[in-house]
Each structure stands twice: as structure tokens, then as C-alpha cells.
N, C-alpha and C positions, 0 to 999 in steps of 0.2 A: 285294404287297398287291393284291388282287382286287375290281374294281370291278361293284357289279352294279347294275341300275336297281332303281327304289323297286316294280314291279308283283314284280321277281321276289323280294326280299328278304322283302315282301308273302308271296307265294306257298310259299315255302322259309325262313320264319322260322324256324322248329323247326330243320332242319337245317344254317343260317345257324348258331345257338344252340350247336350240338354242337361247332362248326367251331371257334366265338369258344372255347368252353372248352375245347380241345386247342389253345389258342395261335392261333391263324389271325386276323387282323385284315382287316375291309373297310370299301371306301368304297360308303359309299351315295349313288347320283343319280336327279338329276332331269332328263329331258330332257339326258342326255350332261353334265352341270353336277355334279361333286361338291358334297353338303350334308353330309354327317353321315358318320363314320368309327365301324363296331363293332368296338369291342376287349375282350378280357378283362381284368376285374376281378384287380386284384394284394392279396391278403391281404386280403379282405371276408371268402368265405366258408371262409375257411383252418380257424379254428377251431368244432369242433362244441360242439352246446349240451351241459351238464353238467347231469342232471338233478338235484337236492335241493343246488346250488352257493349258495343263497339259504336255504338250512336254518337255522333261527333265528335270524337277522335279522330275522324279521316277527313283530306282532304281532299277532295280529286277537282282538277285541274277544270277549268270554264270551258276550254276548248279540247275534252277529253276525246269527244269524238268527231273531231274536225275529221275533213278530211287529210290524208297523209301527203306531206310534199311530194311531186313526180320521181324526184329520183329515189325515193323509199319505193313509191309503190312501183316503180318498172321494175326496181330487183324481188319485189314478190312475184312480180310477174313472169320473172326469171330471164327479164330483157336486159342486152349491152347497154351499161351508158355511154 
């Protein structure tokens, strides 16, 4: 495991980034002093999204985008009732 100081993890986050998801774990310091260890994520972003996977389970309403009663939209509009 590879220790690197906080300016250069700083400096080479992105590449740090690439390292941690091909496996590679480090310690992050300060002043010579381990604080904080990056490691890869195990089965977070394993599974992709599935698009229409929420396909009628929802219901939205007939008049979803009616227009809004006046005294709604005057206080968007930031007017006294």
C-alpha cells in the first residue's frame, strides 16, 4: 500500500481515482503522519441503472400540470394576498 502526502493526492486526485478503481489502496498523510486510507468501493457501483424498471408503479395525477390556483402562484410571485 502506497503512501502519498495530502499536497500530492491534492495534485493527482484524478489519477489517485483511476488507481483506487483498478484495485490499488492508499494512505493518505499529513506531515509524514498517516490520516485517511483510499480504497475501492466493493459492490456500490456494481449494478447499472435500468431504464423504465419503475414502469407503472407510479401514479401522477390527470391534472399534474394544470395550471396552479392564483393564490399559489401570487406567493411565487412574491405578491400580498
Amino acid at each position: 500500500m502506497r503512501t502519498v502526502n495530502i499536497h500530492e493526492a491534492k495534485t493527482h486526485f484524478s489519477r489517485l481515482l483511476e488507481s483506487v478503481v483498478a484495485g490499488e489502496e492508499f494512505i493518505i498523510a499529513k506531515a509524514g503522519h498517516p490520516v485517511a486510507r483510499l480504497v475501492p468501493l466493493t459492490g456500490v457501483l456494481k449494478k447499472p441503472r435500468q431504464p423504465g424498471a419503475l414502469a407503472g408503479s407510479l401514479k401522477i395525477a390527470d391534472d399534474f400540470d394544470a395550471p396552479l390556483p392564483e393564490s399559489i402562484a401570487s406567493a411565487f410571485r412574491g405578491e400580498q394576498p
